[in-house]
N, C-alpha and C positions, 0 to 999 in steps of 0.2 A: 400674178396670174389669177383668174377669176376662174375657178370650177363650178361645176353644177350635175347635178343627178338626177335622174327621177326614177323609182324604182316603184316595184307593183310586188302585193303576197298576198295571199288568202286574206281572207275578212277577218277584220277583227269580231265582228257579232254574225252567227250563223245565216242570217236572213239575209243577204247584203255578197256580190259579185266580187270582192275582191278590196282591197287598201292599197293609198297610193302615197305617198310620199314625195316632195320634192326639196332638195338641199341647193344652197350656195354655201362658196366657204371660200377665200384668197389665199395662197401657196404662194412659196418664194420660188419654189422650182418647177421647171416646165412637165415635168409630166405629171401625168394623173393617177391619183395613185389606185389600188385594186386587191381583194382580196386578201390576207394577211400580210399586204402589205400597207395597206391602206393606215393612216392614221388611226391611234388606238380612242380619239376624242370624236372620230367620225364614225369608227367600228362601235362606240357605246350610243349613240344618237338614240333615245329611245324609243323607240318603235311604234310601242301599243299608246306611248300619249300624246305623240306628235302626228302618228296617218290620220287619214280619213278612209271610209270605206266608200265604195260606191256600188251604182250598179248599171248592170244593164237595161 
C-alpha cells in the first residue's frame, strides 16, 4: 500500500506564511497509521530540513 501526507506548520524563517511538507512511504498493512501510532521512522522525519516555507 502506498501512503502519502502533506502537512502544513508555522514557518521555519519568521518572514515567510507557513511550511509545508509532503511524504510518500509503502506499508504492508491497510491502514494508515496516526499519531503515536504512527511509525517511530515517520514520527522522526526531520522537519526543519526537509519543509519548505511559503507564503502567501
Amino acid at each position: 500500500m502506498v501512503c502519502t501526507a502533506g502537512s502544513r506548520s508555522a514557518p521555519l524563517a519568521t518572514a515567510m506564511a507557513g511550511s509545508v511538507l509532503a511524504v510518500a512511504w509503502f506499508r504492508a498493512a491497510p491502514e494508515a497509521p496516526a499519531g503515536e501510532d504512527a511509525d517511530a521512522t515517520l514520527r522522526a522525519i526531520p522537519w526543519e530540513a526537509l519543509a519548505e516555507d511559503y507564503e502567501l
